[in-house]
C-alpha positions, 0 to 999 in steps of 0.5 A: 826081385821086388813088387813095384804094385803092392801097396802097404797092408794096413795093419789094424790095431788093436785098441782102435774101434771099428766104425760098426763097434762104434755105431752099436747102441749102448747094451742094456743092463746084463744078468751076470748070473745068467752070463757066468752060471758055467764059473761056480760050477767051474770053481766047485769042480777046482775046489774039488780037485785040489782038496783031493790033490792036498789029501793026496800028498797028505797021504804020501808023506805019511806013506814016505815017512814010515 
């Protein structure tokens, strides 16, 4: 049994703009340090973590060679 009333959905795409998108101003200059101050922090935390992973197979190849 089909439905005779439905008309097809319009399935947005997702490289076409919205017309609110389209009437936004251009957005002044952005302080990137102020948008990506959690990314160091972020960095520093993964540098941590893989130097302490490194040293740890370190340490277990010199534990499984013995």
């Amino acid at each position: 049994m089909t439905k005779q009333n439905a008309a097809p959905r319009k399935v947005p795409s997702r490289f076409s703009r919205s017309a609110t998108a389209a009437q936004q101003p251009a957005a002044g200059p952005v302080d990137l340090a102020s948008e990506y101050r959690y990314v160091v922090e972020d960095l520093k935390r993964i540098g941590i973590i893989a130097v302490v992973l490194v040293l740890l197979l370190i340490g277990l190849s010199l534990v499984i060679i013995r």
